[in-house]
C-alpha positions as CSV (number, residue, x, y, z in Angstrom):
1,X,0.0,0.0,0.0
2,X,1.6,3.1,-1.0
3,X,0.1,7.1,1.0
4,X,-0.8,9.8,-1.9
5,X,-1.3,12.7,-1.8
6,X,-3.0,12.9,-5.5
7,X,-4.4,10.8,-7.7
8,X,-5.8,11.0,-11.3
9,X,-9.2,11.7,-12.3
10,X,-9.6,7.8,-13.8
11,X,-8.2,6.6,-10.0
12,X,-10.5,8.4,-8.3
13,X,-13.5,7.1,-10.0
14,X,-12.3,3.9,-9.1
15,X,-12.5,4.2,-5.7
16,X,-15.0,6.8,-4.6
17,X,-18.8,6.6,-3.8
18,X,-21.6,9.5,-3.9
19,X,-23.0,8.6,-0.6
20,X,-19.9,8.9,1.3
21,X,-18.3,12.7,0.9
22,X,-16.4,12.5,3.7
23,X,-14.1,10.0,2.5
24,X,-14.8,10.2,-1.5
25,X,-13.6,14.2,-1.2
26,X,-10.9,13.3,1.0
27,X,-9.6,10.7,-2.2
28,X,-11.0,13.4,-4.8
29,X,-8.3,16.2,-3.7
30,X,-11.1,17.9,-2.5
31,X,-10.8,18.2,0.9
32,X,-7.8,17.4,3.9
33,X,-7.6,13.6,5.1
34,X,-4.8,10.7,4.5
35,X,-5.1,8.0,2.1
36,X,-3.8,4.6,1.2
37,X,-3.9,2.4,-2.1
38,X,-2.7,-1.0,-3.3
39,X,-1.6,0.8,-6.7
40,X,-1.6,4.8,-7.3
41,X,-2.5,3.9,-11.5
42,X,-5.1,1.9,-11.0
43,X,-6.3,1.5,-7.0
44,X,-8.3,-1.8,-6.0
45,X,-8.6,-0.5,-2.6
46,X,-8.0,2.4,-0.7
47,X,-7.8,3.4,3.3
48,X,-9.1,6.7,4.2
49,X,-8.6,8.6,7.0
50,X,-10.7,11.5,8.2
51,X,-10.4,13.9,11.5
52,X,-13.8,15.1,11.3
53,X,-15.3,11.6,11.5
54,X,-12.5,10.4,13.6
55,X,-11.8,6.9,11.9
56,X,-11.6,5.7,8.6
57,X,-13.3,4.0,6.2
58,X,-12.5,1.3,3.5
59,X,-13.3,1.8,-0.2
60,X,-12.9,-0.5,-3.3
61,X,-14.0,-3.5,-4.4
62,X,-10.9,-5.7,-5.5
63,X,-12.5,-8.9,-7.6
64,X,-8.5,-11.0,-6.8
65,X,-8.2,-12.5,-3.3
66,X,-4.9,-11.8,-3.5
67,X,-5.3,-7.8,-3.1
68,X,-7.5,-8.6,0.4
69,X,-4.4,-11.0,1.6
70,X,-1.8,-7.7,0.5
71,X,-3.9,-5.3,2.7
72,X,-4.2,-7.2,5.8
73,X,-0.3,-7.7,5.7
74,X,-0.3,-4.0,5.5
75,X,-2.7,-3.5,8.6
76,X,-1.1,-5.9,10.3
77,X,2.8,-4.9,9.7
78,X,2.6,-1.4,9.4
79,X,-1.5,0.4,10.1
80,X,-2.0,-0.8,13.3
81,X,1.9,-0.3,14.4
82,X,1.7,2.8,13.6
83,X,-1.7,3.8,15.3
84,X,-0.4,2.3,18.2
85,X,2.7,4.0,18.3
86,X,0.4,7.3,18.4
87,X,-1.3,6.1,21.5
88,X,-4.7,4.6,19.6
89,X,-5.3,1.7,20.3
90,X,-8.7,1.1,18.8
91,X,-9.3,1.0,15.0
92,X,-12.3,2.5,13.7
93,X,-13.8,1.9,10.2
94,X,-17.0,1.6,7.8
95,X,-16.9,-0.1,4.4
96,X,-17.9,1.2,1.4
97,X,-18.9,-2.1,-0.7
98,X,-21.5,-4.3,0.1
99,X,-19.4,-6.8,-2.1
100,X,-16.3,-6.3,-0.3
101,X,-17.4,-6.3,3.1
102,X,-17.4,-10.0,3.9
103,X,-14.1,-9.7,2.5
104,X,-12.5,-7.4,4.7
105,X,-14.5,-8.6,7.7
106,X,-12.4,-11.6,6.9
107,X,-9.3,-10.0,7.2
108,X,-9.8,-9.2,11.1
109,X,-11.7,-12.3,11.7
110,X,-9.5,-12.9,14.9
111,X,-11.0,-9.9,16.1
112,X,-13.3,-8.7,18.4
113,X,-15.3,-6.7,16.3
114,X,-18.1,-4.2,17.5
115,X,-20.5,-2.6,15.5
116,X,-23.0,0.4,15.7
117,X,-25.8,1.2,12.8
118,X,-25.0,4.9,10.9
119,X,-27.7,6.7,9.4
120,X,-27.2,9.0,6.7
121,X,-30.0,12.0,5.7
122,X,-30.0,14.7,2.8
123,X,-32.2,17.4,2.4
124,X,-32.8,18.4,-1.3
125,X,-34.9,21.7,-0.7
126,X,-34.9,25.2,1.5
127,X,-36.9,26.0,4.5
128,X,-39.5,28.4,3.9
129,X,-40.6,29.5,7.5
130,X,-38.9,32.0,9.4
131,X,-35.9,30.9,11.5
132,X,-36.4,31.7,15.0
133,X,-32.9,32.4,17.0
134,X,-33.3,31.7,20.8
135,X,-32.5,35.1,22.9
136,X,-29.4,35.8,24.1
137,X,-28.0,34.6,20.7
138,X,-26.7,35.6,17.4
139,X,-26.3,33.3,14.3
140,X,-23.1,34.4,12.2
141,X,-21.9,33.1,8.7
142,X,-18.4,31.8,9.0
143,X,-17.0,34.2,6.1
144,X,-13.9,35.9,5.4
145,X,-15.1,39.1,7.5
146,X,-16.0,36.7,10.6
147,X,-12.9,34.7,10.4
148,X,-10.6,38.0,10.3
149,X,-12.6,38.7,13.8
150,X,-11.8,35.1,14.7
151,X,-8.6,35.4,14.3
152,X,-7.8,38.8,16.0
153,X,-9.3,37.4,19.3
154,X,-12.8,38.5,19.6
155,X,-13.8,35.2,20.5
156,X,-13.2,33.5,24.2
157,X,-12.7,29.7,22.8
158,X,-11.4,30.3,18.8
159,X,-10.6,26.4,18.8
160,X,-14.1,25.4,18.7
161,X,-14.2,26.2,15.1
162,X,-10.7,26.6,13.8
163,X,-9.9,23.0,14.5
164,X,-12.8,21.8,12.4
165,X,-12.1,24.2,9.4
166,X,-8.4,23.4,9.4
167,X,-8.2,19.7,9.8
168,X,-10.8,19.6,6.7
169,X,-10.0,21.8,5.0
170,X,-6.3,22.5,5.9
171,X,-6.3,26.4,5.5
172,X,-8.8,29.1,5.3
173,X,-9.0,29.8,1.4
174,X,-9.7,26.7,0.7
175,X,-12.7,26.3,3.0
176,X,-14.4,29.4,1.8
177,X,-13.9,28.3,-1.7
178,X,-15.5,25.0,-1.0
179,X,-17.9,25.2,1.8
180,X,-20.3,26.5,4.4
181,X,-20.5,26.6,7.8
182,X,-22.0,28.8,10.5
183,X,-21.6,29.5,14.2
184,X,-24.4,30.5,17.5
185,X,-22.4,33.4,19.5
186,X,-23.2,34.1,23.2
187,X,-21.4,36.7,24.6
188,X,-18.1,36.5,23.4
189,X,-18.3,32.5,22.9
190,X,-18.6,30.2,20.2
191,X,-21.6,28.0,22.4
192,X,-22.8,26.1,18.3
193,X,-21.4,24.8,15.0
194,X,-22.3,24.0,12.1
195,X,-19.8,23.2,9.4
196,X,-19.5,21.1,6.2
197,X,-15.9,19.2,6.7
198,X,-15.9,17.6,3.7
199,X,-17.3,17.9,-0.1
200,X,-17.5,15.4,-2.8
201,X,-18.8,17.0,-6.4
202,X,-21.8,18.9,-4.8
203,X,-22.7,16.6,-1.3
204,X,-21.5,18.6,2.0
205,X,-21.5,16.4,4.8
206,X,-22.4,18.4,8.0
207,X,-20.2,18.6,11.3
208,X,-22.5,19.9,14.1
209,X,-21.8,20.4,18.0
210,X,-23.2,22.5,21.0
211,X,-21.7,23.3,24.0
212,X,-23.6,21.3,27.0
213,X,-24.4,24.1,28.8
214,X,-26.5,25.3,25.6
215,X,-28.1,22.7,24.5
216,X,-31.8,21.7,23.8
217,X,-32.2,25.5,23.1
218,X,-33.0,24.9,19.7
219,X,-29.2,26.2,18.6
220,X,-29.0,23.0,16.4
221,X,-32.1,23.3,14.7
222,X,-31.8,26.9,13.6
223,X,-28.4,26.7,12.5
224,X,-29.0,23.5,10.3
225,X,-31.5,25.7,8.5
226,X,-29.0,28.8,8.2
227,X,-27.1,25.9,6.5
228,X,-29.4,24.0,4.4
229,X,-30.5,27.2,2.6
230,X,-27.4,28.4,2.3
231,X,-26.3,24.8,0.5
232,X,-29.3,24.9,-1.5
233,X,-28.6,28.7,-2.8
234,X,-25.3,27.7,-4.0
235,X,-25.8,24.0,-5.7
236,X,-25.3,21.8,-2.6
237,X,-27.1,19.2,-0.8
238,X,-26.1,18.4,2.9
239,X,-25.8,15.3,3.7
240,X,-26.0,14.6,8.4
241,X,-24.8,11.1,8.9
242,X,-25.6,9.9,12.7
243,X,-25.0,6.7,14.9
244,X,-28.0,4.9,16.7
245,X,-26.5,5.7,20.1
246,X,-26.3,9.7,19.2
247,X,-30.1,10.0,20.1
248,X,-30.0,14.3,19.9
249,X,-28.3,13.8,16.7
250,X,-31.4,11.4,15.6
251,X,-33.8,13.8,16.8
252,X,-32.7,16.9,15.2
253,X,-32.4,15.4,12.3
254,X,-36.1,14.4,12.2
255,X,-37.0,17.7,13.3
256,X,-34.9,19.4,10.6
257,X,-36.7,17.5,7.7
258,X,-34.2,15.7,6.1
259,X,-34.9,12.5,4.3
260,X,-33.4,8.5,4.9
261,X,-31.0,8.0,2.3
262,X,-29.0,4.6,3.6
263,X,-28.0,2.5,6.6
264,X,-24.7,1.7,6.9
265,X,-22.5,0.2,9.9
266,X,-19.2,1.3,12.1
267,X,-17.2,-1.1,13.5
268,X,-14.3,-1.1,15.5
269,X,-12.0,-3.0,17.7
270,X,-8.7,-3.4,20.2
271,X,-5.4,-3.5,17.8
């Protein structure tokens, strides 16, 4: 397996899915993450790894055994060395091929494997009613005017949302060039975020946290629609992918409108 940094237009098709931006962007140039392939011509298969999701995710769907037996050497001998060698000592993953699952499932069959259900939603169209802010708060759009006032210190916790725009995105131009996100200010804090981490051709998966102390204020639900019509106004669709256990996830997501596109599943287990 051999990390790129690029790959060719014909490579990438080989190896990327619509319903999974987060990893098909990272492997499209599109977007920051690390990848993996058996061949950088022609890929089979391909690891991905992303910081906003936190794990990574398999894609391909090599039709020769003998590609499956090459990557789990290289899990073996070199991935999971390597994690472990960063203090993770877990290994985190989703696969992209029905066809190739039972395959790679095979490759850590001395495993312990757990698994949790993910759920992935889009929303194709804008809200039309009003969007009502709760009070005490302001809703900003995370442009080039808001991120010259992040950066000159107006903000009490900056890190909230220059950790997310940099590990996706890697620097600043290159997230306002390719993507939306918007923050809930209270005070002089960053209390809500929206943000798309990720973008393959026009999909923007969404990236959305509230402080603890702010929560089930209704932060979440008026900044998804800041986001969806701002996606919609400028030829995007976001995509919120959410685990079973993540029941606030689930329920916003309901509330927000967005329709069931697929059921996948995470698993993960103790290199």
């Amino acid at each position: 397996m051999f990390k790129v940094n690029k790959l060719s237009s014909r490579a990438i098709d080989n190896i990327t899915y619509d319903d999974s931006p987060s990893f098909s962007g990272i492997v499209a140039g599109e977007c920051k993450g690390d990848i993996w392939v058996d061949d950088v011509e022609k890929p089979n298969i391909a690891l991905v790894a992303s910081f906003a999701v936190g794990g990574f995710s398999i894609l391909g769907e090599p039709i020769n055994i003998e590609v499956y037996s090459k990557f789990k050497t290289f899990m073996i001998e070199d991935m999971f060395c390597k994690l472990k060698s960063k203090g993770v000592n877990f290994f985190e993953f989703s696969i992209e091929s029905e066809k190739a699952k039972p395959y790679i499932l095979d490759i850590f069959n001395n495993k312990v494997i757990q698994t949790e259900d993910e759920y992935t939603f889009r929303k194709n169209d804008r809200y039309n009613e009003s969007i009502i802010v709760p009070d005490g708060y302001k809703i900003y759009k995370v442009d080039s005017k808001f991120l010259e006032k992040l950066e000159s210190g107006v903000f009490d916790n900056p890190e909230f949302l220059v950790e997310r725009l940099l590990e996706s995105w890697g620097t600043y131009n290159d997230f306002l060039k390719k993507s939306v996100a918007f923050v809930a200010v209270n005070q002089n804090r960053i209390v809500a975020v929206i943000a798309g981490t990720a973008r393959f051709k026009s999909i923007i998966p969404i990236d959305i946290e509230t402080e603890n102390s702010h929560r089930k204020k209704g932060l979440a639900l008026a900044l998804t629609h800041h986001f969806v019509n701002e996606c919609i106004d400028n030829g995007f669709i976001a995509q919120w992918d959410c685990v079973d256990s993540n029941i606030a996830s689930k329920r916003t997501v309901e509330r927000a409108g967005f329709q069931f596109l697929k059921k996948n599943t995470v698993y993960w287990f103790e290199i």
